[in-house]
RODO-2510 file (C-alpha; in nm, 4 decimals, decimal comma):
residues 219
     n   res          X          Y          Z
     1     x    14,5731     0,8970     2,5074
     2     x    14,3493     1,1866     2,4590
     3     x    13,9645     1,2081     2,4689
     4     x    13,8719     1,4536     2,2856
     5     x    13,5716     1,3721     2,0829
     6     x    13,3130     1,5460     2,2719
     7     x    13,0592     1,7941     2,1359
     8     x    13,1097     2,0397     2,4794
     9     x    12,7302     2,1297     2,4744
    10     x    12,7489     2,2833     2,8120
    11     x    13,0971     2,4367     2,7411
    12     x    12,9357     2,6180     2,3933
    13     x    13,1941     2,4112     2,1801
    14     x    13,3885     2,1090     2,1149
    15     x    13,6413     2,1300     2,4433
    16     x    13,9132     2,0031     2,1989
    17     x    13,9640     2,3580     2,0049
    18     x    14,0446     2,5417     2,3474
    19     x    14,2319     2,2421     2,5292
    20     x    14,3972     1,9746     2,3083
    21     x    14,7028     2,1955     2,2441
    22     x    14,8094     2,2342     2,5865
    23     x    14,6613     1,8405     2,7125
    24     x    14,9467     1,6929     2,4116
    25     x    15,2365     1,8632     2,5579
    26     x    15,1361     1,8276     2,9068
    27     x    15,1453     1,4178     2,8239
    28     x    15,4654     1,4404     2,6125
    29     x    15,6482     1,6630     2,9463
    30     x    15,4798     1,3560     3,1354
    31     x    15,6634     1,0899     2,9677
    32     x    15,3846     0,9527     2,7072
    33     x    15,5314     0,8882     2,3522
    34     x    15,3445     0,8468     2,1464
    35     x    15,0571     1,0725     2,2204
    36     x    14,6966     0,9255     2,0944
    37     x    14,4035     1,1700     2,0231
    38     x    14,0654     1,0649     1,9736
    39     x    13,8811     1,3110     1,7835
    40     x    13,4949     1,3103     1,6965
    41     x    13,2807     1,6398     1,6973
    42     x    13,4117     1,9058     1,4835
    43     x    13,6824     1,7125     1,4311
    44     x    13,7860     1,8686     1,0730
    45     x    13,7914     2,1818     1,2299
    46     x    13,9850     2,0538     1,5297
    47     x    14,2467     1,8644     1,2398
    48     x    14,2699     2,2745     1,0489
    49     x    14,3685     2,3856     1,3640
    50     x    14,6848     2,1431     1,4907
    51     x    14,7751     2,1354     1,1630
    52     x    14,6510     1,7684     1,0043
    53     x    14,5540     1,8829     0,7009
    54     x    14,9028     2,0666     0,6434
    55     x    15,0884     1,9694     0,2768
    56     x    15,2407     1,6470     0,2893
    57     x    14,9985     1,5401     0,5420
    58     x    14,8009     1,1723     0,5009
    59     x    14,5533     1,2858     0,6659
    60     x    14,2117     1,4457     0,5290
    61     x    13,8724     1,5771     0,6756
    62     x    13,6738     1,2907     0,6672
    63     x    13,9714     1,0226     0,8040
    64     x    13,8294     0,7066     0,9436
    65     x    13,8120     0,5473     1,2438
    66     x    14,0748     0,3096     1,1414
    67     x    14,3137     0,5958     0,9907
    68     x    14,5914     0,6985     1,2347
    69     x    14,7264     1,0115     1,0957
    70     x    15,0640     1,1710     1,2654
    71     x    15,1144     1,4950     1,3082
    72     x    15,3366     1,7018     1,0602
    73     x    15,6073     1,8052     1,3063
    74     x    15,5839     1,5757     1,5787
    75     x    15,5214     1,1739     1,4620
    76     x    15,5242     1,1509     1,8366
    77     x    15,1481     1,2873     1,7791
    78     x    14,8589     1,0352     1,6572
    79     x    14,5260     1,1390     1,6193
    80     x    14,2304     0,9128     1,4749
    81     x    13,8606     0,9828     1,4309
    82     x    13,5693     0,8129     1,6798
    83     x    13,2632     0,8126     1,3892
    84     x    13,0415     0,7264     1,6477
    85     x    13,1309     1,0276     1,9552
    86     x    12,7818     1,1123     1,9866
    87     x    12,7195     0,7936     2,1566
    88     x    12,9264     0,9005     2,4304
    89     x    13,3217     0,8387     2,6027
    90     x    13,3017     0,4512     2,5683
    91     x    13,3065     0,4526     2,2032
    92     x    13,5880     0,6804     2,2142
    93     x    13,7722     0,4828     2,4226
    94     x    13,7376     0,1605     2,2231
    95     x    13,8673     0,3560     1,9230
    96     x    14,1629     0,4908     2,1150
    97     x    14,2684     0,1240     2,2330
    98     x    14,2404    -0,0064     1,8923
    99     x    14,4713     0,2612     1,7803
   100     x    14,6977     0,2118     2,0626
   101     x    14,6835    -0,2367     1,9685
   102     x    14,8317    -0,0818     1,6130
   103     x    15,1110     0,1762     1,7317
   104     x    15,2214    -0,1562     2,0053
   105     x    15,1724    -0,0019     2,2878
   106     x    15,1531    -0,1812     2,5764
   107     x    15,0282     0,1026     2,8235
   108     x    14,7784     0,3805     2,7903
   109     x    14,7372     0,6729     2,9928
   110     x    14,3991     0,7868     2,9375
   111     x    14,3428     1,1674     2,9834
   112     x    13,9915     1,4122     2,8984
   113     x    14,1415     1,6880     2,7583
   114     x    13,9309     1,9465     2,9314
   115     x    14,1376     1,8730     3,2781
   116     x    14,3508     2,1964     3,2389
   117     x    14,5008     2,1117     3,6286
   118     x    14,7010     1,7793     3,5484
   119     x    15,0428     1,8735     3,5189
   120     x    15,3634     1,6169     3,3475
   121     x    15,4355     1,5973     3,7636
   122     x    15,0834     1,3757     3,8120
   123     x    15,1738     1,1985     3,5102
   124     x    15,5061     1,1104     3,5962
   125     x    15,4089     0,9764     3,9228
   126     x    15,1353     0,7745     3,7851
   127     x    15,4383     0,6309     3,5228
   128     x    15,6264     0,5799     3,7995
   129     x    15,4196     0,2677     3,9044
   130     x    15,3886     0,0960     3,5864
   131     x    15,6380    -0,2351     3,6651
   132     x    15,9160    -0,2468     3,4123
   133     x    15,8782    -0,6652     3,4068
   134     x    15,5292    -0,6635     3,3223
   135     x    15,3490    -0,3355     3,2142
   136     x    15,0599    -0,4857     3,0772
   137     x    14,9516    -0,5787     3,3686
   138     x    14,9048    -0,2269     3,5001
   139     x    14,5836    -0,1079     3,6473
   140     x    14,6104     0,2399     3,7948
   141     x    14,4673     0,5635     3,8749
   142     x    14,4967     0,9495     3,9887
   143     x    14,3284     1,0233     4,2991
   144     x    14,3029     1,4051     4,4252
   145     x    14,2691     1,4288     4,8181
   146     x    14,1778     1,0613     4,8015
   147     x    13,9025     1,0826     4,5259
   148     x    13,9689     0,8761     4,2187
   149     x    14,0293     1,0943     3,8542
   150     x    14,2306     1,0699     3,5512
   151     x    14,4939     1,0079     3,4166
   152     x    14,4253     0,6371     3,4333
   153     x    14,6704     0,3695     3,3539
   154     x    14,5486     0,0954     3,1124
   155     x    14,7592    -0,2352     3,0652
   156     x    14,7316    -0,4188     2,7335
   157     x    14,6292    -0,7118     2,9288
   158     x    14,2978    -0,5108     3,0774
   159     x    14,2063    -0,3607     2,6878
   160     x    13,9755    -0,6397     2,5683
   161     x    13,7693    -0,6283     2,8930
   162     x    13,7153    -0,2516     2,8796
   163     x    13,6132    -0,2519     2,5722
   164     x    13,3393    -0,5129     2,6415
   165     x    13,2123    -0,3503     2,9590
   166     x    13,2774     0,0127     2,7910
   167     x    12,9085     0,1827     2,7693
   168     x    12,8051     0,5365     2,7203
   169     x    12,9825     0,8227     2,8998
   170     x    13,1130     0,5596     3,1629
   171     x    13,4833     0,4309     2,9716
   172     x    13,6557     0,2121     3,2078
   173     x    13,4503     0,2797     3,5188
   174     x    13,2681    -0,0185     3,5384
   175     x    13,5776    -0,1755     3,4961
   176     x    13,7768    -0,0217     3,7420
   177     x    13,5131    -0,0632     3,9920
   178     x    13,4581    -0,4200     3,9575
   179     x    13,8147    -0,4561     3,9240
   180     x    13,8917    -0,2231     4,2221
   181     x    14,1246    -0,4426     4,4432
   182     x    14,3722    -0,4289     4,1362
   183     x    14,3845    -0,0590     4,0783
   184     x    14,6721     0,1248     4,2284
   185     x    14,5742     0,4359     4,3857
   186     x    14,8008     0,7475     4,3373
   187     x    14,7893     1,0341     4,5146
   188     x    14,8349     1,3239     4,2624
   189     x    14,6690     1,6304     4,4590
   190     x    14,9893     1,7617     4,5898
   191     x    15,1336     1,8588     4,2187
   192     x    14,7731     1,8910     3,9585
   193     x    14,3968     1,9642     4,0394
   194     x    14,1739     1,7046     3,9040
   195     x    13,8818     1,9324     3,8345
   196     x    13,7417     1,9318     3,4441
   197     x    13,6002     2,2116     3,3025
   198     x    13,1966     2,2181     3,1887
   199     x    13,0998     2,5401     3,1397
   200     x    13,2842     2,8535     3,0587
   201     x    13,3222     3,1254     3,3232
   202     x    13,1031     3,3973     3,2718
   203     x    13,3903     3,6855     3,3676
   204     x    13,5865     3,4867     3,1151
   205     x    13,3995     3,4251     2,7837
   206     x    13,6908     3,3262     2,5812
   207     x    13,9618     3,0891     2,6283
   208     x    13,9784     2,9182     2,9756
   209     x    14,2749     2,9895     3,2223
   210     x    14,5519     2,6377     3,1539
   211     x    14,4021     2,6307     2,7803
   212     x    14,6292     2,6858     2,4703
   213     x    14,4204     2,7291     2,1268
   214     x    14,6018     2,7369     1,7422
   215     x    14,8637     2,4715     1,6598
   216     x    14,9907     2,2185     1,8669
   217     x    15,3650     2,2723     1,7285
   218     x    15,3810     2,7364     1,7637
   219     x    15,6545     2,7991     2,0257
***
């Protein structure tokens, strides 16, 4: 899962336009299938430019929260709409685990899509962890030189609580936190960077270095 709803004041922009090409096939390398992305500011901009509004799409500007719309191309991509972004990441994430409830899932990997440093490798490891018997129950995180980041691990069993303690800009973190004893810890600085990206650089006014704009699907 993708969060890509924010409005990227700092940044100039929505961070989705820049990042959200390269963030879906860095999860797809990674081993997620399908790939959920939660969309919110400029988000019928962001669904011209991957190619959602494409001819024999069923998706539209204007698609609802409740609307899962694949991507012509690649069904393995499913974006939805977060109405409410402006209220921060929480909202966003609820949306994302009710889509993820519909497609079955039974893990999410949650990813911010303006972390340009994760690489399939971090992803993979953090997969690696999920037990085969009982992924629900999975409760896991990236950590970079021992700090925790993202990607995080979500079992279905965990969704319903996040969602309640979910406020703001804060997602799971309550939840992990209180939770803490449960949450696997794995070490991911030795193949990504965890850093996420605010602001652009001032040498570099355009597109950020490990972004990919225009469609999701160009070779």
């Amino acid at each position: 899962m993708i969060l890509a709803a924010g409005a990227g004041r700092r940044y100039g922009g929505p961070k989705a336009l820049p990042f959200l090409g390269s963030a879906t096939e860095m999860l797809r390398a990674g081993g997620c299938d399908p790939v959920v992305v939660v969309l919110g500011a400029a988000a019928a901009a962001v669904i011209r430019q991957v190619g959602l509004d494409r001819p024999g799409s069923a998706v539209a500007d204007g698609m609802r929260a409740d609307e899962l719309g694949r991507l012509p191309g690649d069904p393995r991509v499913v974006a939805v709409v977060n109405d409410e972004w402006a209220t921060g990441m929480a909202s966003s994430l609820r949306v994302g685990l009710r889509a993820a409830a519909r497609l079955s899932a039974r893990v999410v990997c949650v990813h911010l899509v303006d972390m340009p440093g994760v690489t399939p490798a971090a992803v993979r490891r953090l997969l690696d962890v999920v037990p085969p018997a009982r992924p629900e129950g999975v409760l896991a995180r990236a950590t970079y030189a021992g700090e925790p980041g993202h990607p995080v691990l979500l079992g279905a069993d965990h969704w319903v609580a996040v969602t309640r303690s979910a406020a703001g800009d804060r997602g799971a973190r309550d939840y992990l936190r209180r939770h803490s004893a449960l949450v696997q810890r794995v070490e991911c600085g030795d193949v990504a960077q965890g850093f996420d990206v605010d602001t652009r650089r001032p040498a570099d006014p355009g597109e950020p270095r490990g972004a990919r704009s225009g469609n999701l699907f160009r070779a």
